[in-house]
SEFIZA-3560 file (N, C-alpha, C; in Angstrom, 3 decimals):
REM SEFIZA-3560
<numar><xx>-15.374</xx><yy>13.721</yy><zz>11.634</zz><atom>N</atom></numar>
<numar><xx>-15.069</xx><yy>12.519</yy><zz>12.390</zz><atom>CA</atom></numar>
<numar><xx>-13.580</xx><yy>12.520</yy><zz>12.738</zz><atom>C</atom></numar>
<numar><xx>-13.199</xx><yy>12.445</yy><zz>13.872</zz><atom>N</atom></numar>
<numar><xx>-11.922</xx><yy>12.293</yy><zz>14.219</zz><atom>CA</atom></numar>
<numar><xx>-11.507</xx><yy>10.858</yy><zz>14.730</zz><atom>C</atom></numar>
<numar><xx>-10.178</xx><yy>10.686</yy><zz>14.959</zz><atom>N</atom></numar>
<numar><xx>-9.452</xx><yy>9.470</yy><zz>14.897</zz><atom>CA</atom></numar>
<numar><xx>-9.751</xx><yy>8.782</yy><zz>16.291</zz><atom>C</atom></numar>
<numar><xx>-10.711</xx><yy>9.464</yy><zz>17.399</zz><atom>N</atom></numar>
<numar><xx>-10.548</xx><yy>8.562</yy><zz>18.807</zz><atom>CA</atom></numar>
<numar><xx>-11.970</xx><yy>8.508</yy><zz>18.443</zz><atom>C</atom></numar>
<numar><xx>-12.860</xx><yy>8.462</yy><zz>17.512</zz><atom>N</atom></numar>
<numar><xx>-14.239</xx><yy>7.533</yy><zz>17.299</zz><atom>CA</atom></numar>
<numar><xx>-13.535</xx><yy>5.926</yy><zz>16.760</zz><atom>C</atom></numar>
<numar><xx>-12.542</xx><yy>5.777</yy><zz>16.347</zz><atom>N</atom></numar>
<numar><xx>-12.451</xx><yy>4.320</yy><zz>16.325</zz><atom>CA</atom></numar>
<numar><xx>-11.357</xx><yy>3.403</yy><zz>17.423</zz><atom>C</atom></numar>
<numar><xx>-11.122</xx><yy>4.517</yy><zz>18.550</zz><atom>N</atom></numar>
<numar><xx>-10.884</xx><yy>3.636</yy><zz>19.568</zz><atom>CA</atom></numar>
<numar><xx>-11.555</xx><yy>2.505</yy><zz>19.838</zz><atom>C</atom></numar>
<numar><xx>-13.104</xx><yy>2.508</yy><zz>19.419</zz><atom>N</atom></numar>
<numar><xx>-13.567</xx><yy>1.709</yy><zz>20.740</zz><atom>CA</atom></numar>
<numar><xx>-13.333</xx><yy>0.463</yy><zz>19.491</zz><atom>C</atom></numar>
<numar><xx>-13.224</xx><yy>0.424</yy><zz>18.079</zz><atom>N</atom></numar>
<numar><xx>-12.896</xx><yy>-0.733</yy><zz>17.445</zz><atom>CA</atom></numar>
<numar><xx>-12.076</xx><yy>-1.758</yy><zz>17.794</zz><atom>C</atom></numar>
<numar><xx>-12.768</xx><yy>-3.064</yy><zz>17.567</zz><atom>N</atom></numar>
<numar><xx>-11.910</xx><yy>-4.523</yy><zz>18.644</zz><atom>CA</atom></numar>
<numar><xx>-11.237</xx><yy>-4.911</yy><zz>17.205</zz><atom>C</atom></numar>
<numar><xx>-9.524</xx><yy>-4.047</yy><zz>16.443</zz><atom>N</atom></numar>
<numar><xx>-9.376</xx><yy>-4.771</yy><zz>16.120</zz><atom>CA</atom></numar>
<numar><xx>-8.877</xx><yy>-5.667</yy><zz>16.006</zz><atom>C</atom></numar>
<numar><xx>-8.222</xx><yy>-6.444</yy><zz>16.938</zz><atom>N</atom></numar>
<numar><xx>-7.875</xx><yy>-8.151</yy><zz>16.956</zz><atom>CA</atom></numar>
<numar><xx>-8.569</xx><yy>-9.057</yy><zz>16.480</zz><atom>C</atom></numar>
<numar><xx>-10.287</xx><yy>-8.529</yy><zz>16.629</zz><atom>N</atom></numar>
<numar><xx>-11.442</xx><yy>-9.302</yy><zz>16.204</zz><atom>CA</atom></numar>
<numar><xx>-11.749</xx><yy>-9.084</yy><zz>14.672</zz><atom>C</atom></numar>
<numar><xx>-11.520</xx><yy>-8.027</yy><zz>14.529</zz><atom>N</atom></numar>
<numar><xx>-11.347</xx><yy>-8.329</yy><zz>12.464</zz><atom>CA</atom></numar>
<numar><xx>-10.281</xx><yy>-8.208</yy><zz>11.797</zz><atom>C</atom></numar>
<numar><xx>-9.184</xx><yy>-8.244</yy><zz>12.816</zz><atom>N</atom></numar>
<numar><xx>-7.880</xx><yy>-9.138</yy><zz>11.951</zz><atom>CA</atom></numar>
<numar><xx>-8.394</xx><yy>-10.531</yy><zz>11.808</zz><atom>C</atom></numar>
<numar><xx>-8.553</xx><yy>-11.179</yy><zz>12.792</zz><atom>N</atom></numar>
<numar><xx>-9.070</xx><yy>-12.479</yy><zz>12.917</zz><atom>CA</atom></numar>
<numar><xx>-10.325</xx><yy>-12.774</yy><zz>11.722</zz><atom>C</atom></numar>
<numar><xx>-11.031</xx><yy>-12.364</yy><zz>11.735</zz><atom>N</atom></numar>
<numar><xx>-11.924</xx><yy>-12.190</yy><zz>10.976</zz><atom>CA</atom></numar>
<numar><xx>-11.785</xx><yy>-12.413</yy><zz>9.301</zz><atom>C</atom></numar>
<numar><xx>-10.735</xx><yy>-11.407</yy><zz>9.151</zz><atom>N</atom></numar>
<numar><xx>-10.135</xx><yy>-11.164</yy><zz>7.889</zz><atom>CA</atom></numar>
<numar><xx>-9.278</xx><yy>-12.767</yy><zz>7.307</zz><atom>C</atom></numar>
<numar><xx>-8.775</xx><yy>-12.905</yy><zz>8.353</zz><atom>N</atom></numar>
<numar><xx>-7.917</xx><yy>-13.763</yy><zz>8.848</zz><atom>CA</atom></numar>
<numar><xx>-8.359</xx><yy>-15.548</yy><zz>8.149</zz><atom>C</atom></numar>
<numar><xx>-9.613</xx><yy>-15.304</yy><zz>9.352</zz><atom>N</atom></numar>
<numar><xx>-10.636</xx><yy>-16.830</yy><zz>8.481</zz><atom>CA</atom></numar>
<numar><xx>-11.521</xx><yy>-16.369</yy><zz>7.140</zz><atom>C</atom></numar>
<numar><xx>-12.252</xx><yy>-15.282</yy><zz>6.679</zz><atom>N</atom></numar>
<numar><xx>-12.221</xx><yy>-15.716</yy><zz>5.640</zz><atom>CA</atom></numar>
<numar><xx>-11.263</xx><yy>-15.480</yy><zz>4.437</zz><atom>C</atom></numar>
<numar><xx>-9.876</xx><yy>-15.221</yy><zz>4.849</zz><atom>N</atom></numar>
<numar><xx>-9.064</xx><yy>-15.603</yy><zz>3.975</zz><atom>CA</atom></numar>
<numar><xx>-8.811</xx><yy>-17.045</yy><zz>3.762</zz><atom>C</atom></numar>
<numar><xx>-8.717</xx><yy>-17.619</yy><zz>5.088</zz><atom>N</atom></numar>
<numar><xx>-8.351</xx><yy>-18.883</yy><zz>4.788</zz><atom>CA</atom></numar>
<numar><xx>-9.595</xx><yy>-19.813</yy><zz>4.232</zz><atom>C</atom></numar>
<numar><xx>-10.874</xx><yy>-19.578</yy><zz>4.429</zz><atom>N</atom></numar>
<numar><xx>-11.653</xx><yy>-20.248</yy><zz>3.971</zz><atom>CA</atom></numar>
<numar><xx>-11.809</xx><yy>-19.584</yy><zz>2.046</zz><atom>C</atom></numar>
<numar><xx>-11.752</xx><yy>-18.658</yy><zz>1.950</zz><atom>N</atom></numar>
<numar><xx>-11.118</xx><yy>-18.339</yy><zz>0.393</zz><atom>CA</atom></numar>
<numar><xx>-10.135</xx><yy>-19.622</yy><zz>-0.197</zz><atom>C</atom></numar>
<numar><xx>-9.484</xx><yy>-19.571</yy><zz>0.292</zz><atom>N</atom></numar>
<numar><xx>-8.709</xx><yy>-20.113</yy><zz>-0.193</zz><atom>CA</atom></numar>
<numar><xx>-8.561</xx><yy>-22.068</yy><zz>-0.231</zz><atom>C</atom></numar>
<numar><xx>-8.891</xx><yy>-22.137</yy><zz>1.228</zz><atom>N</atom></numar>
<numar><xx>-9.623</xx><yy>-23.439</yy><zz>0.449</zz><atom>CA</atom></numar>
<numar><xx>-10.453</xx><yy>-24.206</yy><zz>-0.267</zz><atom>C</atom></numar>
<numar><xx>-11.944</xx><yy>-23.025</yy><zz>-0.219</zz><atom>N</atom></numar>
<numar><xx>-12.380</xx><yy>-23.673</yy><zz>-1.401</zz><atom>CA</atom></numar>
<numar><xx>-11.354</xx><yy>-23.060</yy><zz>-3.037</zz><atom>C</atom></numar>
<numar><xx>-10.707</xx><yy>-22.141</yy><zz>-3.189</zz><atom>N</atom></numar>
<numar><xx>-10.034</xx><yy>-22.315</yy><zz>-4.321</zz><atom>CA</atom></numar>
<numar><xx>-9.205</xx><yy>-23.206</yy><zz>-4.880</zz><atom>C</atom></numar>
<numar><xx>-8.106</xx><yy>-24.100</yy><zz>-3.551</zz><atom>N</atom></numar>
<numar><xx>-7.748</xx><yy>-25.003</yy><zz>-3.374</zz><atom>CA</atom></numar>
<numar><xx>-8.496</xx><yy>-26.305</yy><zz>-4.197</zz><atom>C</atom></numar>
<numar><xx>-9.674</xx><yy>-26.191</yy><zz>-3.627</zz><atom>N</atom></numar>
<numar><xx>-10.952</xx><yy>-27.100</yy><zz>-3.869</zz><atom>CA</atom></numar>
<numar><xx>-11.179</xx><yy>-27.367</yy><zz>-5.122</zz><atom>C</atom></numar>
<numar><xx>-11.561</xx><yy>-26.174</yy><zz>-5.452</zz><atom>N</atom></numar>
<numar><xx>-11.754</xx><yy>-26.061</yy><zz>-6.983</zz><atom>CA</atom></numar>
<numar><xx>-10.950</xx><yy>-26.141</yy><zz>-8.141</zz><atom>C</atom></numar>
<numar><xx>-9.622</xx><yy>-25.695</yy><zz>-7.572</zz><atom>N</atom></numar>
<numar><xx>-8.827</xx><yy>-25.944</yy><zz>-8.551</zz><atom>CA</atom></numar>
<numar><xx>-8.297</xx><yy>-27.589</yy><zz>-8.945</zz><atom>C</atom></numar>
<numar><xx>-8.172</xx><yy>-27.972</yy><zz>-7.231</zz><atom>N</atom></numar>
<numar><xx>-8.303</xx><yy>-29.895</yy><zz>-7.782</zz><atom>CA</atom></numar>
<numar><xx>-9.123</xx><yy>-30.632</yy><zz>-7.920</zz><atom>C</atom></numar>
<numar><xx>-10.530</xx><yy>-30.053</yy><zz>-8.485</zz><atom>N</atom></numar>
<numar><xx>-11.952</xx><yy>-31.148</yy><zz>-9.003</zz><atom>CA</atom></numar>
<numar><xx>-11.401</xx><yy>-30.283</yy><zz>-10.205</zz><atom>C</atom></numar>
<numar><xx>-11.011</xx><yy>-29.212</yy><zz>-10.831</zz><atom>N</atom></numar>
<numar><xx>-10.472</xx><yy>-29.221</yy><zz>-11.986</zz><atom>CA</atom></numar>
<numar><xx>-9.729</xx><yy>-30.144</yy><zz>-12.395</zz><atom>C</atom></numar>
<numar><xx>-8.121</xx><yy>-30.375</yy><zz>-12.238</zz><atom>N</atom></numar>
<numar><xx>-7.572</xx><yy>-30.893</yy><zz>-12.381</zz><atom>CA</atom></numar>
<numar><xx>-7.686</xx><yy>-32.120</yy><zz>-12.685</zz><atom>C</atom></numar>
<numar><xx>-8.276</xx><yy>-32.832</yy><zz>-11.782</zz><atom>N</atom></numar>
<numar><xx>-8.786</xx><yy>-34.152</yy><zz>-11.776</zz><atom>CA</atom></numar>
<numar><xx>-9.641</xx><yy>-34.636</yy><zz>-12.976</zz><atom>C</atom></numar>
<numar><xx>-10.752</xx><yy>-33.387</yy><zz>-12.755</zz><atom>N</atom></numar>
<numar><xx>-11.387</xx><yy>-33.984</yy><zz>-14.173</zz><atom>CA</atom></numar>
<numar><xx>-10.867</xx><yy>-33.494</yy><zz>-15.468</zz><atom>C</atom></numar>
<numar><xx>-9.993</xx><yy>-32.516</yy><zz>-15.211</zz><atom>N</atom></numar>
<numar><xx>-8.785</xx><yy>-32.392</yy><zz>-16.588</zz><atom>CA</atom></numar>
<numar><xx>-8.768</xx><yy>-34.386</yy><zz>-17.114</zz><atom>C</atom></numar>
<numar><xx>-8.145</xx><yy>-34.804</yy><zz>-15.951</zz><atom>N</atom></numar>
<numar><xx>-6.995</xx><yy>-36.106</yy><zz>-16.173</zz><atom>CA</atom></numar>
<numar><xx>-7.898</xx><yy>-37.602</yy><zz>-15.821</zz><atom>C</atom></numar>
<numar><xx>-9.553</xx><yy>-36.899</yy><zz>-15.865</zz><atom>N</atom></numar>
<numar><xx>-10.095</xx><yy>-38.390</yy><zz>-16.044</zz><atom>CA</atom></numar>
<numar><xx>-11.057</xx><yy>-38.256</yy><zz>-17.096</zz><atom>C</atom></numar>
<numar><xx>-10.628</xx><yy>-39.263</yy><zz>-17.785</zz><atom>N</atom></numar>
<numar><xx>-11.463</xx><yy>-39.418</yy><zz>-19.175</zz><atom>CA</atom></numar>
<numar><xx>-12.835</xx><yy>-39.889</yy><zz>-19.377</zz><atom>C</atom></numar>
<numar><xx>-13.665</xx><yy>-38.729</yy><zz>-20.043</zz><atom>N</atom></numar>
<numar><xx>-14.779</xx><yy>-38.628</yy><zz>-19.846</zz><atom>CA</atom></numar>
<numar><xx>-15.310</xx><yy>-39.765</yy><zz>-21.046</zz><atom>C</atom></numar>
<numar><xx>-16.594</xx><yy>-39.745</yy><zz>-20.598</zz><atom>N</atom></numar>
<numar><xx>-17.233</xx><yy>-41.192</yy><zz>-21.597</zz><atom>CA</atom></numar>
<numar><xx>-17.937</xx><yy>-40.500</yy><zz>-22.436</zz><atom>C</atom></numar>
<numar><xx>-17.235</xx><yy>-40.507</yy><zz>-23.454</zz><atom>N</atom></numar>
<numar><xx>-17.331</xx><yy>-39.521</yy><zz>-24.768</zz><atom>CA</atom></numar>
<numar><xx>-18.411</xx><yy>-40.963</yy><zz>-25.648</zz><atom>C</atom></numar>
<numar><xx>-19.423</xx><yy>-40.457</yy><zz>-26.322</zz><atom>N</atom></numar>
<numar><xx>-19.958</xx><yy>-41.468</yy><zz>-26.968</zz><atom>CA</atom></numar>
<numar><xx>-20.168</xx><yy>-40.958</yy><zz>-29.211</zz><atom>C</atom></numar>
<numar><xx>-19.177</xx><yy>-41.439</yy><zz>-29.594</zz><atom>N</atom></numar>
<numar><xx>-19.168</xx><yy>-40.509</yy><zz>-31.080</zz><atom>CA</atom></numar>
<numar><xx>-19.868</xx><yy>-41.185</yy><zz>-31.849</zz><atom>C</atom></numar>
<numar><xx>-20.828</xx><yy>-40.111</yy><zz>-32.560</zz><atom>N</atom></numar>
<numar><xx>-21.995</xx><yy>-40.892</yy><zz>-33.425</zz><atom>CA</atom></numar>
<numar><xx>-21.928</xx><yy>-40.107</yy><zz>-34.327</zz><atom>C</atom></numar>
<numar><xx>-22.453</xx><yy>-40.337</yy><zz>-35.454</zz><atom>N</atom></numar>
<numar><xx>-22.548</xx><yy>-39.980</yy><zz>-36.781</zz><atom>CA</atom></numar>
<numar><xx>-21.159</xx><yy>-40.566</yy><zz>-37.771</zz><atom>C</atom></numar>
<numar><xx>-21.413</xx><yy>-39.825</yy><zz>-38.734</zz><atom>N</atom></numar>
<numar><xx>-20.079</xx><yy>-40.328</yy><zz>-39.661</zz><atom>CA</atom></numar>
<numar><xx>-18.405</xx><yy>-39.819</yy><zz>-39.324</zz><atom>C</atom></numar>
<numar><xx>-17.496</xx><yy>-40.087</yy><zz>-39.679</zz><atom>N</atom></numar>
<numar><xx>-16.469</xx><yy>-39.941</yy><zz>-39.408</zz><atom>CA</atom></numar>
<numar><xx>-15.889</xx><yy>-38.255</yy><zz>-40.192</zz><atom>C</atom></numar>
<numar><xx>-15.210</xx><yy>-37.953</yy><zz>-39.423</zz><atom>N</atom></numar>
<numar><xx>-14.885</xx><yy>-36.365</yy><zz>-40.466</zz><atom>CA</atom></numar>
<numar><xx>-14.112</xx><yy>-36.549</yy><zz>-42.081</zz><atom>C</atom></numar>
<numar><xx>-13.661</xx><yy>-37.850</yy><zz>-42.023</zz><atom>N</atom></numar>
<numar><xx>-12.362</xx><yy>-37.953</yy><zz>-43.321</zz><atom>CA</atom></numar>
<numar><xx>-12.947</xx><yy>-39.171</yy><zz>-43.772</zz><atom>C</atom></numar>
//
C-alpha cells in the first residue's frame, strides 16, 4: 500500500469528527464528575438502627 491510496481521505471530516466526540467526551465527564460532587455534599437520609457501637 502506498501513500497516494489515502489521498482520496476527507480529512477535515475526521478532524472534525475527532473533534466532536472529544467534546462530547468530555462533557458528559464534566457531567459526571458534578452529580458526583454534588452528591458528595448532599446529605443522604441515612436511617441507623440497631444498637449503638459504644
Amino acid at each position: 500500500m502506498n501513500n497516494t491510496s489515502y489521498d482520496n481521505l476527507d480529512t477535515d471530516f475526521y478532524v472534525e469528527r475527532a473533534y466532536e466526540l472529544r467534546r462530547l467526551y468530555v462533557a458528559a465527564a464534566v457531567k459526571n464528575f458534578a452529580l458526583r460532587v454534588k452528591a458528595f455534599f448532599t446529605p443522604s437520609p441515612r436511617s441507623f438502627q440497631g444498637k449503638a457501637a459504644h
